[in-house]
N, C-alpha and C positions, 0 to 999 in steps of 0.2 A: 399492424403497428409499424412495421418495417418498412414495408412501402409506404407509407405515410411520411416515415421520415428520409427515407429517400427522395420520395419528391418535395420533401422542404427543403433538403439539405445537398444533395447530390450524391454525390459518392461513398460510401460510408468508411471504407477504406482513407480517403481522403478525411472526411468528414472526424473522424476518430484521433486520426493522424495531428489533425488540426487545435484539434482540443488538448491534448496529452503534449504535444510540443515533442511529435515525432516527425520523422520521413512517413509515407505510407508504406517504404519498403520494411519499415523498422516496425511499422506495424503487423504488416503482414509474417514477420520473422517471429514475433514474441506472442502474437496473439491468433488463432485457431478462429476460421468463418465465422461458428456460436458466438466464441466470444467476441467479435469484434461486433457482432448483433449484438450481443447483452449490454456491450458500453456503448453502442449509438441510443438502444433505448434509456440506460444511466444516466450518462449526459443529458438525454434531450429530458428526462425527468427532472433530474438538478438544475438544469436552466431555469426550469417552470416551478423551482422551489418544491419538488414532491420528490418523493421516496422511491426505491426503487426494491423488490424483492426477488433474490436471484435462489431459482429452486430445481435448479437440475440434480439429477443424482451426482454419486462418489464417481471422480476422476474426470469432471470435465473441463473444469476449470474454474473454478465458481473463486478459490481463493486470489489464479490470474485477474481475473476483472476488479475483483477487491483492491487489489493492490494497483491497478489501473487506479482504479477510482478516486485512493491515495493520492495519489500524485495528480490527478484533476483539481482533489479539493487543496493542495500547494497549491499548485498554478494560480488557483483562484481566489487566493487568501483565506481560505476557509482550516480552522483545526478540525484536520482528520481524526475522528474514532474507531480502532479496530474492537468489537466485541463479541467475545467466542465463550462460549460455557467452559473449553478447557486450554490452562495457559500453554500447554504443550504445545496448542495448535500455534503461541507465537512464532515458535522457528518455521513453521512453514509458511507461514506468513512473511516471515523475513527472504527466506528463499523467494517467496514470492517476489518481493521488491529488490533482493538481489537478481534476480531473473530478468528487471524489464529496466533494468539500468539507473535504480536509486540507491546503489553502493556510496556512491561519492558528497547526494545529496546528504542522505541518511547517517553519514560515518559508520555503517554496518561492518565495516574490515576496521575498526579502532575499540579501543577496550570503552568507547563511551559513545557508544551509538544515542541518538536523537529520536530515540525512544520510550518514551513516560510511562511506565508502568503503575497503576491503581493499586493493584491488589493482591500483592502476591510480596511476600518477604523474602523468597525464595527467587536463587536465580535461576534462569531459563538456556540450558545450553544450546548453540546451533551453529552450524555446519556448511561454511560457501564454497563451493569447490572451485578452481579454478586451474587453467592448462596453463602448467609454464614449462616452454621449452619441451615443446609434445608432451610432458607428461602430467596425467590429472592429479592435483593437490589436494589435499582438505587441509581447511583454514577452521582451527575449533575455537569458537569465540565464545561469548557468556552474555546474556543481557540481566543485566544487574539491577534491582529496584532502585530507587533513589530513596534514602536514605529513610528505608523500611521505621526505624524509630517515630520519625518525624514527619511521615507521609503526610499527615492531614497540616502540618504545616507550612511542609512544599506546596501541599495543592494551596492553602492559604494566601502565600505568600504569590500564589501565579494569578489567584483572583484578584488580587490586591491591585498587584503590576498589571492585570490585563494583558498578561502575556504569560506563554510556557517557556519563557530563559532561554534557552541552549536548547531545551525538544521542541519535537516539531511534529510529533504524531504524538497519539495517548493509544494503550494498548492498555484493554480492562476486561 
């Protein structure tokens, strides 16, 4: 499958780079061989409108490409879905997307990150580290439900507008 889509595509470094709205050096900094193979085969899945299933074992990156993937389906006008059995895996998903450079897009450093949460009343705490001035920080933030009373009317009111307001991913 790889060489296949190397030779549709060229380089997958580039190829990757191209799609994500990186450098290929920026790709090669945040994303690991496997996974810059996991998101050529992603992408070239999502282009062709089909799914993609990522099943390596613990620790290799499976939530990196995730959050690749995120930010593909921004680029591409598409709402992103993250969906995990336990919401605690949201901070590491957030680290994830703090990790490949969608702080800024995301507002993940502000008390109102562009994050929709489903199902959860409860807020989710988590943790961005950052170097200032040589020394390592943690930044302890909170991802908050929206207005846990009235969730089925937020969501309401987003099917209505045909839009998520202010978010921009859904986390369920």
């Amino acid at each position: 499958s790889i060489a296949r889509i190397q030779d549709e595509v060229g380089n997958l470094d580039e190829y990757v780079a191209e799609q994500l709205s990186f450098e290929p050096e920026t790709v090669r900094e945040y994303f690991s061989a496997e996974q810059v193979d996991a998101l050529a085969l992603a992408i070239r899945n999502a282009e062709a409108g089909k799914g993609f299933i990522i099943g390596d074992q613990t620790g290799v990156g499976k939530g990196r490409v995730v959050a690749a993937m995120i930010k593909y389906a921004l680029i591409n006008g598409k709402i992103p879905i993250f969906v995990t059995e336990k919401p605690n895996l949201y901070s590491d998903m957030i680290r994830d997307l703090d990790d490949i450079g969608m702080t800024d897009e995301l507002g993940l450093d502000t008390a109102k990150p562009k994050i929709f949460m489903t199902n959860s009343s409860e807020s989710v705490p988590y943790t961005l580290i950052r170097t200032v001035k040589g020394e390592v920080t943690e930044n302890n933030l909170t991802l908050k439900p929206a207005k846990s009373s009235g969730l089925d009317e937020v969501m309401k009111q987003m099917v209505k507008n045909d839009s998520l307001g202010n978010y921009k991913v859904i986390f369920t």
